[in-house]
KOLNUKOL-162684 format. One record per atom (N, C-alpha, C): residue in one letter; y, z, x. Coordinates in steps of 0.02 Angstrom, whole numbers, padded with zeros to 5 digits, always signed. Layout:
<tizas>
AYZX;...
</tizas>
This chain:
<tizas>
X+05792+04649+05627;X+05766+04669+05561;X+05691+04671+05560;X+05670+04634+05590;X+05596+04629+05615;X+05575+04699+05606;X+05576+04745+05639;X+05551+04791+05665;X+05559+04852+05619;X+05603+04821+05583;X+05611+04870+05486;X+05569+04866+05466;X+05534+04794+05458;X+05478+04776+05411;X+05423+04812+05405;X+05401+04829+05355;X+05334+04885+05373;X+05276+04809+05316;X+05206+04827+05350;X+05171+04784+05317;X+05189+04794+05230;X+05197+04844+05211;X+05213+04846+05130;X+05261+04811+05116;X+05320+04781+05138;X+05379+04744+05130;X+05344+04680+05121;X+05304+04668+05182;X+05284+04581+05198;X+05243+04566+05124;X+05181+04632+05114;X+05163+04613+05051;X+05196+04608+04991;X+05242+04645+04968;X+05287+04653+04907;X+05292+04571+04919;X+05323+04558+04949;X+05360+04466+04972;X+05323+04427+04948;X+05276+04436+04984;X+05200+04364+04979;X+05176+04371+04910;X+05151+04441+04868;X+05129+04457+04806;X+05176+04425+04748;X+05247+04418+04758;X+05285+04403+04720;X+05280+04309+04722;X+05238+04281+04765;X+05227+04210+04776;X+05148+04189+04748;X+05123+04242+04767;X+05051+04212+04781;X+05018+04271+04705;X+04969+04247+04657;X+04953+04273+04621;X+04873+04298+04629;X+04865+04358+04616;X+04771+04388+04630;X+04744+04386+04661;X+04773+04386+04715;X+04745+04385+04792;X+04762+04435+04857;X+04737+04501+04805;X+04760+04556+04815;X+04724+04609+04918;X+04678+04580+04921;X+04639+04595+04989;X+04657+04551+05041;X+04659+04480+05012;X+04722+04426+05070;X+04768+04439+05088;X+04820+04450+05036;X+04894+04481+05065;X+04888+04541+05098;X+04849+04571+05080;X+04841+04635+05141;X+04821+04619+05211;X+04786+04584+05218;X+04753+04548+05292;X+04797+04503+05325;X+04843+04480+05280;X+04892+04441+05294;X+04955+04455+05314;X+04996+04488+05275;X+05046+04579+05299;X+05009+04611+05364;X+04948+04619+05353;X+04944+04646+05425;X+04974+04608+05501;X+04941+04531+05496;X+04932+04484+05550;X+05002+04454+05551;X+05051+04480+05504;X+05124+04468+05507;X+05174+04482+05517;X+05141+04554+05513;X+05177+04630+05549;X+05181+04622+05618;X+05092+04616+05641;X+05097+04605+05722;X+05129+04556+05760;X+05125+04502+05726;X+05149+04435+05756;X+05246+04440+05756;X+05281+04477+05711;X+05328+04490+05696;X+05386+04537+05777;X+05340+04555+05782;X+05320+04643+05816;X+05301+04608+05900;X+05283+04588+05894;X+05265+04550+05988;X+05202+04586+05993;X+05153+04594+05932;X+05100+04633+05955;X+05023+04569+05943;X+04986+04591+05993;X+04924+04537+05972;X+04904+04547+05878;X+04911+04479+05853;X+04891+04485+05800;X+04830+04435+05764;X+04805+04478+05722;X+04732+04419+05718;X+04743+04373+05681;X+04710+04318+05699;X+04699+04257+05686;X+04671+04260+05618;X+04680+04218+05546;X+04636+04225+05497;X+04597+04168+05467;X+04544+04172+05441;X+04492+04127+05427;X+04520+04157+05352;X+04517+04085+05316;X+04528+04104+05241;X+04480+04061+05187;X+04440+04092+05151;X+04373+04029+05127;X+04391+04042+05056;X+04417+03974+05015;X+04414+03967+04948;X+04429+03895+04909;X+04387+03876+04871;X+04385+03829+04842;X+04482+03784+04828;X+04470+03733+04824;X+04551+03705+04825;X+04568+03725+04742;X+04643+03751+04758;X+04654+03783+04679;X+04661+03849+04680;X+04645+03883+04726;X+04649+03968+04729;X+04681+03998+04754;X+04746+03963+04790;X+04800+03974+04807;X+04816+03982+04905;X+04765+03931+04931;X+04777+03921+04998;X+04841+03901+05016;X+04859+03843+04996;X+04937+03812+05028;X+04986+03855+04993;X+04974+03879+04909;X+05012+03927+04885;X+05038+03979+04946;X+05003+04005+04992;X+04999+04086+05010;X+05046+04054+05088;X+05024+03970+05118;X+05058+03942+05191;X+05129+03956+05170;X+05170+03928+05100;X+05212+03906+05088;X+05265+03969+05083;X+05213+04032+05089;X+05254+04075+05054;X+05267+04125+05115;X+05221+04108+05164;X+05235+04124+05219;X+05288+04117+05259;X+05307+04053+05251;X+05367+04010+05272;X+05416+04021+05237;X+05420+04047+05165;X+05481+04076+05145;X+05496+04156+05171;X+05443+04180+05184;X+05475+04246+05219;X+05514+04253+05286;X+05481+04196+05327;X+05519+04188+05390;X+05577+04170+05359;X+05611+04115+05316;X+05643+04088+05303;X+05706+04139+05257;X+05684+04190+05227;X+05695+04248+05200;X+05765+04297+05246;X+05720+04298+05306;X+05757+04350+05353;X+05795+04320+05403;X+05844+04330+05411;X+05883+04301+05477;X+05869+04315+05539;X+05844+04383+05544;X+05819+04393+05624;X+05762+04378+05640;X+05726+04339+05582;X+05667+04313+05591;X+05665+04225+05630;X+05717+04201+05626;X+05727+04146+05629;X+05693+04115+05707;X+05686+04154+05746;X+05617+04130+05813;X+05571+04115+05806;X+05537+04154+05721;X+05481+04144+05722;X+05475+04097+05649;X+05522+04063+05616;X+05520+04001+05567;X+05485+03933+05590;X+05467+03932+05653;X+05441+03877+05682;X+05354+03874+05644;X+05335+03813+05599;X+05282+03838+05575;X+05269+03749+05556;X+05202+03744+05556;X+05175+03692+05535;X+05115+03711+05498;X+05097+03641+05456;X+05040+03659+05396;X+05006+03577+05407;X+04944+03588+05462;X+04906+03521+05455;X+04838+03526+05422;X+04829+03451+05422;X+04753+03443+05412;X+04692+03449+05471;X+04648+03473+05469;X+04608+03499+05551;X+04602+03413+05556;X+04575+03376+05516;X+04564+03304+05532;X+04594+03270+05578;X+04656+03306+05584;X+04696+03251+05625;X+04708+03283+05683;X+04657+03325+05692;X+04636+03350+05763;X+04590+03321+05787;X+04542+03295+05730;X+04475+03258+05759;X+04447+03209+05811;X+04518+03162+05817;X+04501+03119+05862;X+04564+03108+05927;X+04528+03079+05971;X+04574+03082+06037;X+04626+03020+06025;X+04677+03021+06081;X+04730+02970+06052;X+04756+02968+06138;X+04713+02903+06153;X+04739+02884+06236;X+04810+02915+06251;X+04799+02965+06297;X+04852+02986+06326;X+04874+03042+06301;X+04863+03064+06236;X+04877+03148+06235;X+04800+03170+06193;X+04805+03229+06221;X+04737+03275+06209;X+04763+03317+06149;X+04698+03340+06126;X+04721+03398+06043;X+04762+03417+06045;X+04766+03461+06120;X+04808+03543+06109;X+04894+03516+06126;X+04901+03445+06166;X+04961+03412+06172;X+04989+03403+06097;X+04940+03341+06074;X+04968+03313+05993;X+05004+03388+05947;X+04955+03454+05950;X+04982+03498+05922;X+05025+03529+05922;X+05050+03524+05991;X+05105+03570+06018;X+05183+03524+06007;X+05162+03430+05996;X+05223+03405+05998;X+05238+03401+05928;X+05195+03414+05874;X+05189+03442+05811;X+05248+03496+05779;X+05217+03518+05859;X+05287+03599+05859;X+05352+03598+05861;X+05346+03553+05941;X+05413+03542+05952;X+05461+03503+05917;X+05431+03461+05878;X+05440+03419+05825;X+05500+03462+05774;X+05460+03528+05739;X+05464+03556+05716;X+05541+03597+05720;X+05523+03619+05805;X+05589+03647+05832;X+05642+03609+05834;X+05654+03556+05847;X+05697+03524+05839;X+05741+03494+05789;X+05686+03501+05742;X+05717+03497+05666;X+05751+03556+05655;X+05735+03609+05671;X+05762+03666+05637;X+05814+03688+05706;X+05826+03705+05757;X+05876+03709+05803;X+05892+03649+05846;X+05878+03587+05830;X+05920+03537+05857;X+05900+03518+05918;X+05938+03479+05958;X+05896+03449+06015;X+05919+03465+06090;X+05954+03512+06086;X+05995+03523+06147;X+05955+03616+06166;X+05896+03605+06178;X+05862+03667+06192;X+05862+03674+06248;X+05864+03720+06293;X+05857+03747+06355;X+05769+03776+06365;X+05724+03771+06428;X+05673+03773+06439;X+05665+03858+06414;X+05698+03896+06413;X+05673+03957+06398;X+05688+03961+06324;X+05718+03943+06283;X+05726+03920+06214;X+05665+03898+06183;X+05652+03845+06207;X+05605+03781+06179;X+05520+03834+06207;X+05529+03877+06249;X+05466+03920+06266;X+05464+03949+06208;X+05507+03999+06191;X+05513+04052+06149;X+05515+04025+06075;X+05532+03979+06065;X+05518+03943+05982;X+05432+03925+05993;X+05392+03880+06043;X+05341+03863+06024;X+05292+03911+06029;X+05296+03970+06066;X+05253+04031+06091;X+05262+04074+06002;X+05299+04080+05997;X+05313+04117+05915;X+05283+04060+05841;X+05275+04035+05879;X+05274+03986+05792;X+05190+04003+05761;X+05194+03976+05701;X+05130+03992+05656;X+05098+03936+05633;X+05043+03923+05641;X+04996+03862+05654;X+04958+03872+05591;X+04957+03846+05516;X+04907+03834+05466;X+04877+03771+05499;X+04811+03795+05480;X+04774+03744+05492;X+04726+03728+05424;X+04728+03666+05372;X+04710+03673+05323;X+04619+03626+05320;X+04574+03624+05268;X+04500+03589+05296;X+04490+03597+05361;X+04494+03655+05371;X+04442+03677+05442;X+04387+03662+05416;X+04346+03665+05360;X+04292+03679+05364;X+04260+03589+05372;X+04312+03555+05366;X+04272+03502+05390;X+04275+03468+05437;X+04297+03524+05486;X+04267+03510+05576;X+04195+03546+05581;X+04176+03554+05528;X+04095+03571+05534;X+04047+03536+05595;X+04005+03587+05635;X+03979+03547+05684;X+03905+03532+05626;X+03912+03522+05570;X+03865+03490+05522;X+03881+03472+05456;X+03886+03403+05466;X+03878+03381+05379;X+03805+03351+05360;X+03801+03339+05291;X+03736+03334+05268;X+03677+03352+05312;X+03694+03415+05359;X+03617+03430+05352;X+03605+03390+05439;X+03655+03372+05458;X+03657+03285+05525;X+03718+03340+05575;X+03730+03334+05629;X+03768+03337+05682;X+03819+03325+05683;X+03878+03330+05695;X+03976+03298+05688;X+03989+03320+05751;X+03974+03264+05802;X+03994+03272+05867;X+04067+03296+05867;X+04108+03258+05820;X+04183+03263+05817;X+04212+03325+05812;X+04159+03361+05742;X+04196+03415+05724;X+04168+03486+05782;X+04112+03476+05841;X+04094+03523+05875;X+04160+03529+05931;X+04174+03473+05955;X+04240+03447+05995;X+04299+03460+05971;X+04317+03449+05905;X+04383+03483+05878;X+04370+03569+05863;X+04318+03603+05842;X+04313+03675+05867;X+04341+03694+05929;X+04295+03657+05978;X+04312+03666+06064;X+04377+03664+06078;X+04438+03613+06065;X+04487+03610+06066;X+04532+03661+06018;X+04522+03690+05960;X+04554+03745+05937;X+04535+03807+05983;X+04472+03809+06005;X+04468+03882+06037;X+04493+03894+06102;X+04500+03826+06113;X+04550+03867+06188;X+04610+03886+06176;X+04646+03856+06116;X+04701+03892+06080;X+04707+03959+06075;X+04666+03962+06024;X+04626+04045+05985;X+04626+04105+06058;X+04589+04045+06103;X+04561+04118+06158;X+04635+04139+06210;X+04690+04097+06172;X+04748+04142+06219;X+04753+04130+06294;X+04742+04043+06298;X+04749+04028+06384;X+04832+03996+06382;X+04851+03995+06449;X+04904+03971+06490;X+04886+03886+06471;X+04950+03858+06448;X+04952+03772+06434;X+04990+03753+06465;X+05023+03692+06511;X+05064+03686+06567;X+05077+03600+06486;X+05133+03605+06452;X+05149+03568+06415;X+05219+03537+06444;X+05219+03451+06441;X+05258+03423+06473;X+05297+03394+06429;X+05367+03378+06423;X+05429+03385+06394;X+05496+03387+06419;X+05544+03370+06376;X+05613+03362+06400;X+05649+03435+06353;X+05683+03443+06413;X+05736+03502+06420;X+05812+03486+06427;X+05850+03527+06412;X+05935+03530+06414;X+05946+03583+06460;X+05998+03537+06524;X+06019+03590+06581;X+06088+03588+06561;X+06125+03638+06580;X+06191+03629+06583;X+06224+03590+06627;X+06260+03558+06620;X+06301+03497+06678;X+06218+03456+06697;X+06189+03463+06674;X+06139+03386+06694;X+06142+03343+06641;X+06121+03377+06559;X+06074+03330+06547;X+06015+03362+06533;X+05994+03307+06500;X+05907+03314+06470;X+05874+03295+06539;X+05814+03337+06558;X+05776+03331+06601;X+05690+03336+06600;X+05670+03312+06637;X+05597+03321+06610;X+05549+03381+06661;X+05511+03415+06607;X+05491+03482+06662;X+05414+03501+06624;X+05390+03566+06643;X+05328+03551+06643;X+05316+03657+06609;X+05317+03660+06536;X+05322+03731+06516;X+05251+03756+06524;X+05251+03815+06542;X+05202+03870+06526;X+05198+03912+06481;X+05151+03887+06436;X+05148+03928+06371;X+05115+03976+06376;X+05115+04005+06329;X+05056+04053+06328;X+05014+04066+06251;X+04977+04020+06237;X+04951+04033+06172;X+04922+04080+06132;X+04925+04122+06165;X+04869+04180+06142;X+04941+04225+06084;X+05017+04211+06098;X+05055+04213+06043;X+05051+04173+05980;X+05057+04119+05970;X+05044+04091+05914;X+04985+04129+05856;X+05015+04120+05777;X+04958+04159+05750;X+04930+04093+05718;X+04867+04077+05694;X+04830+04037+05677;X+04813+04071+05604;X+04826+04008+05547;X+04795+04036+05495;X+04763+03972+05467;X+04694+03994+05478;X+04660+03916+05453;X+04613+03935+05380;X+04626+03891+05339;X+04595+03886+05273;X+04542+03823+05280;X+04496+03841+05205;X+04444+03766+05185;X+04424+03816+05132;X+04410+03739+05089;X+04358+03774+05025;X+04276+03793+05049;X+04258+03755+05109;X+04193+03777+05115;X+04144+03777+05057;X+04140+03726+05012;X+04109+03717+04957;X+04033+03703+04967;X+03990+03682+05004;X+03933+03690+05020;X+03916+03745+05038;X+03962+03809+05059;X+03915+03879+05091;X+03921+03909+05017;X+03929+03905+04949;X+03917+03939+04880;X+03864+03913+04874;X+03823+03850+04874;X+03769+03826+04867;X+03710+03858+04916;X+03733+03856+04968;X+03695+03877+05032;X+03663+03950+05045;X+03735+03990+05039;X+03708+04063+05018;X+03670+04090+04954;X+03694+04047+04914;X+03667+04058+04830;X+03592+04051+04854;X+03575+03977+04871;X+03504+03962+04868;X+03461+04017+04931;X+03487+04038+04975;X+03454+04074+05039;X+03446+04128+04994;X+03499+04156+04928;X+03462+04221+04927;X+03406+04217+04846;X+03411+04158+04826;X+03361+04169+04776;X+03299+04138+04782;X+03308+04109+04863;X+03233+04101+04893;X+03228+04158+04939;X+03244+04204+04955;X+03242+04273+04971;X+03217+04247+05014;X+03251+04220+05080;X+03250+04214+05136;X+03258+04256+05177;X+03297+04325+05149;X+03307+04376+05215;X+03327+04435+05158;X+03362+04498+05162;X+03329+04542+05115;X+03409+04562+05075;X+03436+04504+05071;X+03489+04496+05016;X+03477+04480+04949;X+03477+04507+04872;X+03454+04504+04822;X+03535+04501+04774;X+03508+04449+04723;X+03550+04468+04662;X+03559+04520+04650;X+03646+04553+04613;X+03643+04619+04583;X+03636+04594+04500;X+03610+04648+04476;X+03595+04657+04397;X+03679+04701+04376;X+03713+04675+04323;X+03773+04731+04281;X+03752+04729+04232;X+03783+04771+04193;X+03791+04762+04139;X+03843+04742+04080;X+03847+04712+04033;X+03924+04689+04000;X+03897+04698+03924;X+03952+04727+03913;X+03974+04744+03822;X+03988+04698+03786;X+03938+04653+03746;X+03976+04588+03700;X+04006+04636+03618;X+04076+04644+03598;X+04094+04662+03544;X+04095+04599+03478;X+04066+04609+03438;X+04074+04567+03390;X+04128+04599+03337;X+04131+04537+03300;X+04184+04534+03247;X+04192+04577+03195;X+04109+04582+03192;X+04086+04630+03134;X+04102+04702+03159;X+04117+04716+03212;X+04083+04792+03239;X+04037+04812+03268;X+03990+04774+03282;X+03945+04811+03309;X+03930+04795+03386;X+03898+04822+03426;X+03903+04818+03489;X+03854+04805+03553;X+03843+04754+03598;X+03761+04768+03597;X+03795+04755+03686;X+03733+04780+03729;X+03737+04794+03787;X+03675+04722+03824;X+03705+04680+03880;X+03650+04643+03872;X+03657+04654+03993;X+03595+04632+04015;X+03603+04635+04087;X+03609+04570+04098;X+03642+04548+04140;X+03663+04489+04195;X+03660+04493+04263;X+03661+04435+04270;X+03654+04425+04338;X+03734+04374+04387;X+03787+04397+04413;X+03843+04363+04448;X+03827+04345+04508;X+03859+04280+04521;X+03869+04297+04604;X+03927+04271+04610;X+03957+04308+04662;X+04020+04304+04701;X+04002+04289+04746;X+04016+04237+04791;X+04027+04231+04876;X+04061+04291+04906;X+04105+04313+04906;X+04117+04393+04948;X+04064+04434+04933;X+04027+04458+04873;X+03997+04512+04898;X+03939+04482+04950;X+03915+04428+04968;X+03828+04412+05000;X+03849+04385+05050;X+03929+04368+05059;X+03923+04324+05153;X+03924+04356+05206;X+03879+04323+05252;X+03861+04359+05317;X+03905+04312+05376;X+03928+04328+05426;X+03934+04281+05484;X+03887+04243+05501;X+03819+04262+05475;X+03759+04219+05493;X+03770+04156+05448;X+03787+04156+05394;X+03803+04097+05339;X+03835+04059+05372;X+03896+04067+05407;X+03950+04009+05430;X+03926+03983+05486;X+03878+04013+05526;X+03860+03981+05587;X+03805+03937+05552;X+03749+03960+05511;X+03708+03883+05481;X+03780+03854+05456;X+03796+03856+05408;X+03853+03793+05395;X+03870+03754+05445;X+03891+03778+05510;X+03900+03746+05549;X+03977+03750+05602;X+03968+03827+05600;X+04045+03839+05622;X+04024+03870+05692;X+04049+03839+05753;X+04025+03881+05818;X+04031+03962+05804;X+03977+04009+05841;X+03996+04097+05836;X+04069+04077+05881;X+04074+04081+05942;X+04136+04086+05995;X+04200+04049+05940;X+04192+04005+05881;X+04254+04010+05857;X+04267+04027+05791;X+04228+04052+05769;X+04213+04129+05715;X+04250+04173+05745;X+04228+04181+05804;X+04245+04253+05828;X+04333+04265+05860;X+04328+04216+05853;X+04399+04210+05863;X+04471+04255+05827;X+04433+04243+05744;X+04483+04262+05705;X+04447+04347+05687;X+04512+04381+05679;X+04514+04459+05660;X+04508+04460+05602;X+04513+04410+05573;X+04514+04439+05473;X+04490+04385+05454;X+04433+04392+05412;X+04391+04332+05377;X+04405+04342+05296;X+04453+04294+05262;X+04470+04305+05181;X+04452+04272+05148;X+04410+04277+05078;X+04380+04265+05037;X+04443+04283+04977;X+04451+04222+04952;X+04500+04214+04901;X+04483+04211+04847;X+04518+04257+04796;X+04467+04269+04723;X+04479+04246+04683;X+04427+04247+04635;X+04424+04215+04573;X+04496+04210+04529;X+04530+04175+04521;X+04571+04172+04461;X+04576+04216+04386;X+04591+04253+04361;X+04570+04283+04305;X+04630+04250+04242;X+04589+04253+04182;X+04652+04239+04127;X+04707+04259+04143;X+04726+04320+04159;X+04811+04319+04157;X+04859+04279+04199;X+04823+04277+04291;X+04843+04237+04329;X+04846+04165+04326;X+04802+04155+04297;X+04807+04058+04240;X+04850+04062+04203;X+04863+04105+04172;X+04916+04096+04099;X+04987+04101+04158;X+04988+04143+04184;X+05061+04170+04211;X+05075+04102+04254;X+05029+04059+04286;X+05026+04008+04327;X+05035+03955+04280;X+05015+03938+04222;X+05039+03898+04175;X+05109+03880+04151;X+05118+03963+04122;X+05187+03968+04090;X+05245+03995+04140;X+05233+04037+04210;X+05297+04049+04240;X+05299+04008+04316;X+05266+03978+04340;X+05264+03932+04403;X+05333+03902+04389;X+05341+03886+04446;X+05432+03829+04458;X+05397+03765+04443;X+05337+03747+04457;X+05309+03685+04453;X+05253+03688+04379;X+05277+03723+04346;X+05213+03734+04303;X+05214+03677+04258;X+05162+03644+04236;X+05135+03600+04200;X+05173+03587+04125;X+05147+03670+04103;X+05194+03674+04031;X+05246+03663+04033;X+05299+03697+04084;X+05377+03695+04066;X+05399+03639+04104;X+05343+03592+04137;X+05374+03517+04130;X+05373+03471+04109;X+05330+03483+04058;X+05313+03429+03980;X+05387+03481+03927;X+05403+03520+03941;X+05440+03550+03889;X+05499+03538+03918;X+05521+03533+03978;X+05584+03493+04009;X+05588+03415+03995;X+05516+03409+04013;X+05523+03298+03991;X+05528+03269+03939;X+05508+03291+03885;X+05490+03277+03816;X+05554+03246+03779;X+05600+03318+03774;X+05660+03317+03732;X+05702+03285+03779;X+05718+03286+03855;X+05780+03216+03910;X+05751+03144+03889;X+05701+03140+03848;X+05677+03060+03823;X+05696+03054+03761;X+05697+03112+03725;X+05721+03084+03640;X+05646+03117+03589;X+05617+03159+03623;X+05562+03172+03587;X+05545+03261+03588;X+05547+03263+03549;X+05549+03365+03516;X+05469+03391+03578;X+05488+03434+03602;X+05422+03468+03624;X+05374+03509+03572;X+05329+03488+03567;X+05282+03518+03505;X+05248+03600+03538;X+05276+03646+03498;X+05254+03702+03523;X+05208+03756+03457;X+05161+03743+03503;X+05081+03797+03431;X+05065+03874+03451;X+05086+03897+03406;X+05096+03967+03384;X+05030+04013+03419;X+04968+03966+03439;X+04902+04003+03487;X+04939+04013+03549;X+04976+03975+03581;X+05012+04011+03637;X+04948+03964+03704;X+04982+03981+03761;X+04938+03950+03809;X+04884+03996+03832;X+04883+04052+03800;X+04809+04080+03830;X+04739+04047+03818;X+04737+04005+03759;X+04688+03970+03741;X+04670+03945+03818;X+04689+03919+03840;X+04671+03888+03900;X+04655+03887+03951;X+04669+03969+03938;X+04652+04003+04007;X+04592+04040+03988;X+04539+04032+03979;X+04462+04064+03945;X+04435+04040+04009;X+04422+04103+04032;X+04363+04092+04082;X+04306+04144+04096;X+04243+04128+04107;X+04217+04172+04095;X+04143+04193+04053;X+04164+04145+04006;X+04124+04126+03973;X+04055+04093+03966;X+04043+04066+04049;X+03968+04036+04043;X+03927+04102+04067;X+03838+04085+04030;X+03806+04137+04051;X+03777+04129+04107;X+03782+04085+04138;X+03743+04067+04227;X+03759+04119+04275;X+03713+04136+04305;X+03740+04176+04336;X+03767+04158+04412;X+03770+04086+04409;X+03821+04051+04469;X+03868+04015+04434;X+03937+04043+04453;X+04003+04031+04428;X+04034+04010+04504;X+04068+03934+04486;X+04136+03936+04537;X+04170+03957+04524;X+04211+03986+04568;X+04292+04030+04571;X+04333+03993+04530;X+04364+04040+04468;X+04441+03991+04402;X+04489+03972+04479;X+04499+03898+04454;X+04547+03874+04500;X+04603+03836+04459;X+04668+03863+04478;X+04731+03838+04460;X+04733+03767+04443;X+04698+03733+04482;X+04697+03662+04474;X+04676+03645+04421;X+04642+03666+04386;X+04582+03673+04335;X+04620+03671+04254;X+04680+03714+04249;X+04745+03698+04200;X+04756+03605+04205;
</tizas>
């Protein structure tokens, strides 16, 4: 069925999970198509504040594998924290801890009686979220993170698609579990690593209104309508992090170039708008509202419902600064 899939399917799927994050799911359908497909597919860097629908978009990933039956090789999927890549652990190295992560994984989902070309073919296919990448930064405050330059180093030999000789127990027929020594090949696995990266909005903001290099605020314009009728036109000043980031930004932050370069698609996750708050309010499976309106009345107490409706709450927009953080879900 795989090979039915056209990237427009994968998006319809993910869009129906993930709300206003209309240039992600495209970058994402792409790198899901290929990976689907046995074709090299890129790796993605995804930068947005917590709340904008990062683990939203992992989770929904995993329901599409989970979706298709002939997909089921490639359901093998984990969702960590980079942190707990950070440090060494006598006797297994990063790229070990990660991989038994996997197998971990595999075994939960096809059981324990795998054969060496089995147990290849589940961990070579599987999909690696990797969540606070950004705080394997080879810089915090401005100071050095020996740790996080070393946990880079250790993802990019991942990323760069080398041969891993990973050691493990196997199922022979008429033996028994045995112990043997697989050759992976990583350069299958797709990598999708997220972070809010909340210091590079500060960072880029301030580089360009000390006009450090020849990036400038844009001027719009916006229509305030009053009550009365009448209409007045006033200029502003926005900034968005997508329109002003450079690759040069993430390397001061503190991200090696060689593991930048790694990933094929760099996503910038957008702003939230009123409708996507309201619809995230009132139609989520987990939504806030309809679980005070489920809890209320199973205790003995009427749910109080006001005729303004929940858009009140979703107002965003409204300050005149012209540095705005991204509306985040969390933020309801």
């Amino acid at each position: 069925m795989e090979k039915s899939l056209m990237p427009t399917d994968i998006n319809a799927f993910l869009a129906a999970k993930v709300l206003g994050q209309v240039d992600l799911l495209r970058r994402i359908s792409v790198s899901l198509y290929k990976h689907i497909n046995g074709l090299p597919a890129p790796n993605v860097l995804l930068i947005g504040n917590s709340g904008t629908g990062k683990t939203t978009l992992m989770q929904a990933i995993s329901g599409f594998y989970d979706a298709h039956d002939d997909l089921a090789r490639f359901r093998v999927m984990i969702i960590i924290n980079a942190n707990t890549l950070s440090a060494e652990i006598e006797g297994a190295d990063r790229t070990t801890r990660l991989f038994r992560k996997l197998e971990g994984r595999v075994r939960v989902l096809f059981g324990s009686r795998l054969t060496a070309k089995a147990l290849r073919g589940y961990l070579e296919n599987a999909t690696v979220c990797v969540d606070e990448v950004d705080k394997i930064s080879g810089r915090i405050s401005g100071k050095p993170n020996v740790e996080g330059i070393i946990t880079q180093y250790a993802l990019l030999t991942l990323l760069e698609g080398e041969q891993f000789l990973y050691r493990t127990t196997v199922w022979e027929e008429g033996v028994g579990e045995v112990e043997t020594e697989l050759a992976l090949d990583t350069g299958k696995l797709l990598f999708i690593c997220g972070g809010a990266f909340e210091e590079l909005y500060d960072q880029v903001y301030g580089h360009i209104v000390n006009r450090r290099d020849d990036r400038r605020l844009k001027e719009v314009s916006e229509v305030d309508r009053k009550a009365d009728g009448s209409v007045s036109v006033r200029t502003v000043v926005r900034f968005k992090l997508r329109d002003y980031l450079r690759l040069a930004d993430l390397f001061v932050y503190g991200m090696m170039p060689q593991f930048i370069s790694r990933f094929g698609s760099i996503a910038m996750l957008e702003e939230l708008g009123k409708d996507e708050l309201r619809q995230i309010l009132v139609g989520a499976e987990n939504s806030p509202l309809r679980l005070c309106l489920e809890y209320f009345p199973a205790h003995g107490h009427p749910a109080a419902r006001h005729g303004r409706g929940p858009g009140r709450h979703c107002r965003g927009g409204g300050q005149k600064q012209p540095y705005r953080r991204p509306g985040l879900a969390r933020d309801l």
